[in-house]
Rosetta silent file (secondary structure, phi, psi, omega in degrees, C-alpha in Angstrom):
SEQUENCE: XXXXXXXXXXXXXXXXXXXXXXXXXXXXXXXXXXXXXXXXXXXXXXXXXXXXXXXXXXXXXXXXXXXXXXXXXXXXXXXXXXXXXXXXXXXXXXXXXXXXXXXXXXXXXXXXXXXXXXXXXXXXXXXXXXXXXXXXXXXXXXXXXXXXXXXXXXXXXXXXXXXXXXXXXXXXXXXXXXXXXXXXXXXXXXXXXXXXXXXXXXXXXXXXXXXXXXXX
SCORE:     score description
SCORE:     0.000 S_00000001
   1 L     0.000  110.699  175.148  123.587  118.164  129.708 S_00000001
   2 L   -70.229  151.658  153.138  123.478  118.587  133.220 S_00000001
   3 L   -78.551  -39.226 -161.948  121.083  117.106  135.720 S_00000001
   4 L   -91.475  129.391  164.816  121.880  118.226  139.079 S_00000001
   5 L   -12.074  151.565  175.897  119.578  120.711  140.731 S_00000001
   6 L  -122.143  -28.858 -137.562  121.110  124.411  139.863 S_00000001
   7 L    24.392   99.104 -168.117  118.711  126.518  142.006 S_00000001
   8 L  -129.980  141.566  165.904  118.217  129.296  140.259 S_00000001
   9 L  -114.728   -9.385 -149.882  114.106  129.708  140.120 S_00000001
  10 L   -92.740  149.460 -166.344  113.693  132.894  138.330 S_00000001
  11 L  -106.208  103.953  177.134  111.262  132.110  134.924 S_00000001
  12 L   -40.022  140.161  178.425  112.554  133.654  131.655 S_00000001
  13 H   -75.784  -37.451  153.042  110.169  136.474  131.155 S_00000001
  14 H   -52.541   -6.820  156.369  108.596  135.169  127.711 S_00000001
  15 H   -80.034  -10.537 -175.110  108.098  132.042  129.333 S_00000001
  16 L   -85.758  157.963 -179.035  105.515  133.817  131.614 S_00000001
  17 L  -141.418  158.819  155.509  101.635  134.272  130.673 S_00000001
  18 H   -35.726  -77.974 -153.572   99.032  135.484  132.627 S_00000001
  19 H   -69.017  -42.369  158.904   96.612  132.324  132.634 S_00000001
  20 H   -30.003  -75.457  165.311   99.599  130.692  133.712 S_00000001
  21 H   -42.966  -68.360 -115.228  100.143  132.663  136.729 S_00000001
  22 H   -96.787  -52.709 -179.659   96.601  132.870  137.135 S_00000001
  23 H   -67.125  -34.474 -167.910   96.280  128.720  137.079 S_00000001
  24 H   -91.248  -15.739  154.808   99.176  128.330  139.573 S_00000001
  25 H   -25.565  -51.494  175.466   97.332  130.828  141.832 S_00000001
  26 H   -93.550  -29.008  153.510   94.306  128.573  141.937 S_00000001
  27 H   -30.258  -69.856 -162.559   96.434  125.713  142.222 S_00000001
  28 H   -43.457  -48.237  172.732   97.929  127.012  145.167 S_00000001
  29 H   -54.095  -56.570 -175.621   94.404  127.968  146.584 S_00000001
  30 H   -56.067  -40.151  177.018   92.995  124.668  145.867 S_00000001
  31 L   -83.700    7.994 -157.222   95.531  122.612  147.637 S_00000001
  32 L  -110.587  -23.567  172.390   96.277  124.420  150.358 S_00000001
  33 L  -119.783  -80.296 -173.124   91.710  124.064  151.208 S_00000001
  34 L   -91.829  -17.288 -175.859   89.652  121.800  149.733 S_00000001
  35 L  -120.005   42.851  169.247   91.597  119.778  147.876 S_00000001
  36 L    -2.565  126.112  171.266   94.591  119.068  150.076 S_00000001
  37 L  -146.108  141.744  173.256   97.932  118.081  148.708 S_00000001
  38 E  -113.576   98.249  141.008  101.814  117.450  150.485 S_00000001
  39 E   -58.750  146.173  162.699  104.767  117.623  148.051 S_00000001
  40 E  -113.234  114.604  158.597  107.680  115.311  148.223 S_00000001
  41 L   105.045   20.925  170.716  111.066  116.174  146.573 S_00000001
  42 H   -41.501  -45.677  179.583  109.762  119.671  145.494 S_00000001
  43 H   -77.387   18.959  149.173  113.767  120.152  144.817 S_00000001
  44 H  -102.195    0.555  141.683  113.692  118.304  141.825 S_00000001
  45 L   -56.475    0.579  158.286  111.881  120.753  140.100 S_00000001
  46 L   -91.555   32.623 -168.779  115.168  122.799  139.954 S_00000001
  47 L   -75.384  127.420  164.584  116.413  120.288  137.532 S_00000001
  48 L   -47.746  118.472  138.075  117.816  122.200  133.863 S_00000001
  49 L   -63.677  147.552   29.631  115.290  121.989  131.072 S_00000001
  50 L   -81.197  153.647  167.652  115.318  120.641  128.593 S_00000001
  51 E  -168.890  163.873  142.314  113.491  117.401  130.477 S_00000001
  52 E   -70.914   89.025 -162.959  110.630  115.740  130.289 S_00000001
  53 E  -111.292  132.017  166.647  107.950  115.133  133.136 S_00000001
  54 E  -112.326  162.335  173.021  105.585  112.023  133.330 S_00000001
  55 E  -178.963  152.660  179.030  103.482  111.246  135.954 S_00000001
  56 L   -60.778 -178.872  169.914  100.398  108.864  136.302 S_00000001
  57 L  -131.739  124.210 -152.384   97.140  110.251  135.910 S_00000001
  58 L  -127.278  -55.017  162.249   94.503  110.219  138.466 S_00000001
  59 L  -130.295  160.763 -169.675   92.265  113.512  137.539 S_00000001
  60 L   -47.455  -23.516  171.903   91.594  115.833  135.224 S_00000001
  61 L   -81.461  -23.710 -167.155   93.282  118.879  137.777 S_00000001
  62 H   -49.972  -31.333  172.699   96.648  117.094  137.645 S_00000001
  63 H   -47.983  -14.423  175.957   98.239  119.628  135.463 S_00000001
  64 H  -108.431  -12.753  164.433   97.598  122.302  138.180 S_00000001
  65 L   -79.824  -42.674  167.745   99.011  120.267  140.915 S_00000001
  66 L   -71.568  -31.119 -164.461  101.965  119.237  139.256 S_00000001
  67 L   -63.851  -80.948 -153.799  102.135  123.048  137.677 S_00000001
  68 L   -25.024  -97.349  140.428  102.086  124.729  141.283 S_00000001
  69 L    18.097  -54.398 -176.774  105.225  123.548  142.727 S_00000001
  70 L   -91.613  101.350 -171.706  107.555  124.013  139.592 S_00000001
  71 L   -84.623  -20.976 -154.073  108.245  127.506  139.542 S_00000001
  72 L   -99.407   11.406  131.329  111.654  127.908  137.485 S_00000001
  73 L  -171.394 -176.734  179.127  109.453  126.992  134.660 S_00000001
  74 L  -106.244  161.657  177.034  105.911  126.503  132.947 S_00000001
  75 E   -66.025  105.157  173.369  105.053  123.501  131.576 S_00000001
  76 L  -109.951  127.318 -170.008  103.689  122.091  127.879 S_00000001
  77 L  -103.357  162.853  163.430  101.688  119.490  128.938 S_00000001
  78 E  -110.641  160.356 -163.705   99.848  117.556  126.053 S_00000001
  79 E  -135.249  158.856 -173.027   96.271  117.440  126.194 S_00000001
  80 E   -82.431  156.227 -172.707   93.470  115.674  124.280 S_00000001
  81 H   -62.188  -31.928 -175.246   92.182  117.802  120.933 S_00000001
  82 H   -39.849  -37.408  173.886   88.875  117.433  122.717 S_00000001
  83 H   -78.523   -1.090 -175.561   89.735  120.056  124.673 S_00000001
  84 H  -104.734   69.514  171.045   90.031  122.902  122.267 S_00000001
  85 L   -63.988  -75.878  154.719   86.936  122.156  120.671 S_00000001
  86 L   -54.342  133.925  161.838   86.035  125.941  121.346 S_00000001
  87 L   -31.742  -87.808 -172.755   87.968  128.933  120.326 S_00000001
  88 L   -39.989  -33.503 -169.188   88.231  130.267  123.467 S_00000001
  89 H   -93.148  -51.343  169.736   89.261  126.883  125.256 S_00000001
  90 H   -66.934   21.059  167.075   91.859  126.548  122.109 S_00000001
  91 H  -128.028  -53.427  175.807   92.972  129.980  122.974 S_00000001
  92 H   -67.963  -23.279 -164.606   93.547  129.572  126.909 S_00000001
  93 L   -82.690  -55.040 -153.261   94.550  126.077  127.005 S_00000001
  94 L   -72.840  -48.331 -179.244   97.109  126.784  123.628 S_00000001
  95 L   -95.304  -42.765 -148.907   98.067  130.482  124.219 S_00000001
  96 L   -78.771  -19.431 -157.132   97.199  131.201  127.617 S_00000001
  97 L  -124.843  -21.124 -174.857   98.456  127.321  129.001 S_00000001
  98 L    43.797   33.019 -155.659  100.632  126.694  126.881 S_00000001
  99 L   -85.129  136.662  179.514   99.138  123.311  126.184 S_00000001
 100 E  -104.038  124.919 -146.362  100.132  121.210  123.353 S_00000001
 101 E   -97.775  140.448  175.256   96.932  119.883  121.419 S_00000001
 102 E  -135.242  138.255  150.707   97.589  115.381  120.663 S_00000001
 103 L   -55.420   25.218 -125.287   95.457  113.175  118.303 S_00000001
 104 L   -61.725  -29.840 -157.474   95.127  110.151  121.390 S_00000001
 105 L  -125.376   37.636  145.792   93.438  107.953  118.407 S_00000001
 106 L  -135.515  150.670  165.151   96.013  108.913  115.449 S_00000001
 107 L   -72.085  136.604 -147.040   99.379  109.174  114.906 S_00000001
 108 L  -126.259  110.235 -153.323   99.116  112.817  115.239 S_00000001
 109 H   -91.563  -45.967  179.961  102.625  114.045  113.437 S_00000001
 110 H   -58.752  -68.898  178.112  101.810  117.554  114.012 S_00000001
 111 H   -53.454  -38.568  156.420  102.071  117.232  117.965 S_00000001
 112 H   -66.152  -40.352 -176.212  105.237  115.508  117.766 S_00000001
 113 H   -40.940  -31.427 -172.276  106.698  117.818  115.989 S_00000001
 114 H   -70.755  -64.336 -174.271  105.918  120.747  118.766 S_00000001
 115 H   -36.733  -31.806 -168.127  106.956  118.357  121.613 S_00000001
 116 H   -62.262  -56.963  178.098  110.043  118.134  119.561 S_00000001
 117 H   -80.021  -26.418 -169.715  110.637  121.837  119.148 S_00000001
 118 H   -55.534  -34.296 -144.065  109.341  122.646  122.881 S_00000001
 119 H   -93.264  -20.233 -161.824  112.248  120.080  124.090 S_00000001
 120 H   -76.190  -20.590 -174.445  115.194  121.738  121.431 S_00000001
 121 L   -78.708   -4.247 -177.400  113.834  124.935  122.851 S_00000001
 122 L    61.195   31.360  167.801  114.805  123.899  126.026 S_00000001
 123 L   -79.914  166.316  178.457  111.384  123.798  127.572 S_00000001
 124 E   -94.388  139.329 -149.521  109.437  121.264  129.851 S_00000001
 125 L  -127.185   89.843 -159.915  107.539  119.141  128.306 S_00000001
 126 L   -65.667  117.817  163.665  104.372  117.538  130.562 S_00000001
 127 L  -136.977   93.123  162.492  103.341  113.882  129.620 S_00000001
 128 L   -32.374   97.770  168.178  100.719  111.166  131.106 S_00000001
 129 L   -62.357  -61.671 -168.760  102.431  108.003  129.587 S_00000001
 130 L   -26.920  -24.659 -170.449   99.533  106.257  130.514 S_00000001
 131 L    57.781   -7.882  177.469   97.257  108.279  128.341 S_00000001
 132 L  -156.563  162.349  176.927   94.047  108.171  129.679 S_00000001
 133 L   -78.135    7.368 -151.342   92.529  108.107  133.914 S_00000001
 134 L  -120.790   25.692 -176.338   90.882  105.042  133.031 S_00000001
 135 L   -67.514  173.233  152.228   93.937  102.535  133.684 S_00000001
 136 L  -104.265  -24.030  167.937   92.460   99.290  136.156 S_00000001
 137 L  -165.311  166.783 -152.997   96.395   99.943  137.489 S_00000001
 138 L   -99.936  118.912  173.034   99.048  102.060  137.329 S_00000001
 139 L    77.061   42.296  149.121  101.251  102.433  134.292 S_00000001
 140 L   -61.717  -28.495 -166.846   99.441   98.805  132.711 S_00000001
 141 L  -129.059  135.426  174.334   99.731  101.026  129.828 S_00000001
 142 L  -133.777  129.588  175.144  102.812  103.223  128.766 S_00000001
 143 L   -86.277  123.342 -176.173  102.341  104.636  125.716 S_00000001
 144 L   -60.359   -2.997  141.120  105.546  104.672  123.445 S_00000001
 145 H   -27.898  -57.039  158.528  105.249  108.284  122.420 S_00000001
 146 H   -36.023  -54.230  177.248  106.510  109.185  125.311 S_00000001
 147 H   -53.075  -64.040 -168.928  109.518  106.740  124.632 S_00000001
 148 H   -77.718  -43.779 -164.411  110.535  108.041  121.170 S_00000001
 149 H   -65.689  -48.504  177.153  109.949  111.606  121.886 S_00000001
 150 H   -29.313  -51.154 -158.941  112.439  110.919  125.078 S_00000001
 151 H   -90.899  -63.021  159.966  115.050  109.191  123.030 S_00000001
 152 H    -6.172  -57.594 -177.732  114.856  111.433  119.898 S_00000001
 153 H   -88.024  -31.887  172.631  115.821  114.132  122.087 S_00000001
 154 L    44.718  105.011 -152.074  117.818  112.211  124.776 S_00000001
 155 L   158.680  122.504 -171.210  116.507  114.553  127.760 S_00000001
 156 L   -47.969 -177.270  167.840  115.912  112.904  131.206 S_00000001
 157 E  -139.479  127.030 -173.069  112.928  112.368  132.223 S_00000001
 158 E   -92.056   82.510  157.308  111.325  113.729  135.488 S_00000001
 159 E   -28.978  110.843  137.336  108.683  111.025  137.746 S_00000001
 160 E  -120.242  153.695  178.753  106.256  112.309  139.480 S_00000001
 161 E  -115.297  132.488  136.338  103.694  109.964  141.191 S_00000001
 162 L  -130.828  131.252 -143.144  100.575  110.604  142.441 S_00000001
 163 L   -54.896  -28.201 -174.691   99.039  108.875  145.496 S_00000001
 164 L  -166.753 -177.565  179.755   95.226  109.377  144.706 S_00000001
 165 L   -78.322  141.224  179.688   92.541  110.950  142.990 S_00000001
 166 L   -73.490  154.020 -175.901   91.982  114.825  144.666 S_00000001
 167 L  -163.660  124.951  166.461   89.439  114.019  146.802 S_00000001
 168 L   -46.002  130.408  177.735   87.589  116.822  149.166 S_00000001
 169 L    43.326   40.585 -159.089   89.223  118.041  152.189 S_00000001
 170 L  -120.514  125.740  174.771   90.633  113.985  151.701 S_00000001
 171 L   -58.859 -179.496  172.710   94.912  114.417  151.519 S_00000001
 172 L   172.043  115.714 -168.889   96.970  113.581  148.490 S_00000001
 173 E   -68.721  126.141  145.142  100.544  112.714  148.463 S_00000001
 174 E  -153.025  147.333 -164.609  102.562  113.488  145.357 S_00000001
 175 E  -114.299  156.259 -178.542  105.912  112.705  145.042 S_00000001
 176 E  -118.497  129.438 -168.538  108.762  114.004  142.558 S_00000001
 177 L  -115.663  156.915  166.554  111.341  111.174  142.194 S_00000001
 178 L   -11.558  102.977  173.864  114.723  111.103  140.926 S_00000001
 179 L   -41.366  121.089  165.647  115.692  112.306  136.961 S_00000001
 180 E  -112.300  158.964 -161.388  116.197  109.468  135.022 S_00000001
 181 L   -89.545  137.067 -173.596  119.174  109.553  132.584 S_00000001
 182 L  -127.644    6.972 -175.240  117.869  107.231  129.521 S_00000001
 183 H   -58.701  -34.476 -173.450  121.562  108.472  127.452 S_00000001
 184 H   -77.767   -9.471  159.401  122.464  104.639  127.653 S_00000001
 185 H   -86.577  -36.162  163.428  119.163  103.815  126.040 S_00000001
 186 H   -23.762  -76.293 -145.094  119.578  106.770  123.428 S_00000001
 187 L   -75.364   23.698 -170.504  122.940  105.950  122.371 S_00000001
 188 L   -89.044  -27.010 -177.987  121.530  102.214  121.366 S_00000001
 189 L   111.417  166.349  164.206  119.686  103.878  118.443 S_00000001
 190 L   -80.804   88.620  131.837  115.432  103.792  117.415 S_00000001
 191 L  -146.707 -148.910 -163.337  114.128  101.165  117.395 S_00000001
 192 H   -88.513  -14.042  164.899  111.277   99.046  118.820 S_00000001
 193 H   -58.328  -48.520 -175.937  113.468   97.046  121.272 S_00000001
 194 H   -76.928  -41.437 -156.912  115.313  100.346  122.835 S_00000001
 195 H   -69.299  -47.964  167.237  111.566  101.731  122.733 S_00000001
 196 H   -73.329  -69.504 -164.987  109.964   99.002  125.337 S_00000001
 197 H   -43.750  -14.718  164.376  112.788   99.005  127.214 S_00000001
 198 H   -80.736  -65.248 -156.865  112.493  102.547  128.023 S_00000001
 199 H   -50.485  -62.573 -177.801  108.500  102.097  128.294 S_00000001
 200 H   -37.092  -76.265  152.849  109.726   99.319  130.971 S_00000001
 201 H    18.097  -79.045 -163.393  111.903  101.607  132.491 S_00000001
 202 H   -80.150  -27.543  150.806  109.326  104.334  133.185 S_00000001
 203 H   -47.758  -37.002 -173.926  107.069  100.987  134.302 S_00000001
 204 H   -90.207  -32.761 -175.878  109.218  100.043  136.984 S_00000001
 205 H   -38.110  -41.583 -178.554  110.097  103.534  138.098 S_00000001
 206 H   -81.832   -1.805  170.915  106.812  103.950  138.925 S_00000001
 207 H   -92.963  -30.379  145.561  106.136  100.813  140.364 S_00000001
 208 H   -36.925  -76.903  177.257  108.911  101.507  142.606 S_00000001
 209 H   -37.728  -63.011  177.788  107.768  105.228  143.986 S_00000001
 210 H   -33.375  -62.082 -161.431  104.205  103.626  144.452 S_00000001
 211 H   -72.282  -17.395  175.552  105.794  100.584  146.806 S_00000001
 212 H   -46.564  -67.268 -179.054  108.219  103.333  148.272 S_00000001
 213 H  -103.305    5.390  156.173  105.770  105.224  149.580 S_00000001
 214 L   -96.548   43.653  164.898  103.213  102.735  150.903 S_00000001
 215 L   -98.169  -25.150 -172.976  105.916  101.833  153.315 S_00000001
 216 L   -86.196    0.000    0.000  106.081  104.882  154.691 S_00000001
């Protein structure tokens, strides 16, 4: 499975949707006026799917900030069931978003399975390890879901960090860091040993990027 950047950008056309388009549109708009943002390392979105992408979570728009930028495909991020409460919000988020509906307070069997097929399917697969914005610091908590879907599949995983909360007309840095190759935790087998040690892993990356870039 390759790694290395191909750049090729163009988006299989059955991967495209309207509300997609439509989302990265308003992305674009948002960051570019009130809600300022600078990518770093935008050319690791030409990285081959299948992959994974984590990234902390700082508000409820990250999914349109991180979307915007990665054109050569769209993303299924998972999202809490809360949000498809409604039809219609379970029809834009699901069809139109291509959002994969999680359990956060079950083992929710059905949502791995999709991440599962999304990743065999060679799609991108969006994940907050952290699971919720409500951390006291970043990546205290990694949830192992993240871990086992990763290793199951043995498909990098793509870092992105971001620097703050959107904040009006206020900037905010996000950075895309280096794929990491986890085949040397993979070929150790499942189990709960290989499973924090990846969760560690994805802890230090990110403790890295963070000290990385207040240096700068």
């Amino acid at each position: 499975m390759s790694t290395e950047p191909t750049g090729k950008t163009e988006v299989p056309k059955k991967e495209r949707t309207f509300w997609y388009t439509m989302a990265r549109v308003a992305a674009a708009i948002l960051t570019h006026t009130i809600f300022p943002v600078r990518y770093h390392g935008k050319e690791q979105f030409q990285l081959d799917a299948p992959y994974i992408l984590i990234s902390n979570h700082k508000s409820a728009l990250d999914p349109l900030i991180i979307a915007r930028p990665c054109k050569k495909y769209e993303i299924r991020f998972l999202g809490k069931k809360e949000l498809t409460k409604k039809k219609w919000a379970a029809d834009l988020l699901g069809k139109g978003l291509h959002m994969i509906t999680v359990d956060r307070h079950n083992t929710d069997l059905a949502a791995m399975r999709q991440c599962t097929r999304a990743l065999r399917e060679g799609k991108v697969l969006g994940i907050f390890p952290e699971g919720t914005r409500h951390l006291p610091d970043l990546m205290s908590e990694v949830e192992t879901g993240t871990a086992v879907l990763a290793l199951r599949a043995n498909v990098p995983l793509l870092p992105v960090y971001i620097s703050r909360k959107l904040s009006f007309l206020r900037l905010t840095h996000v950075y895309i860091g280096q794929p990491m190759d986890i085949s040397d935790l993979a070929a150790q087998g499942m189990d709960a040993a290989v499973v924090e040690q990846l969760c560690d892993r994805i802890r230090q990356t990110f403790y890295t990027m963070r000290d990385n870039t207040q240096k700068k």
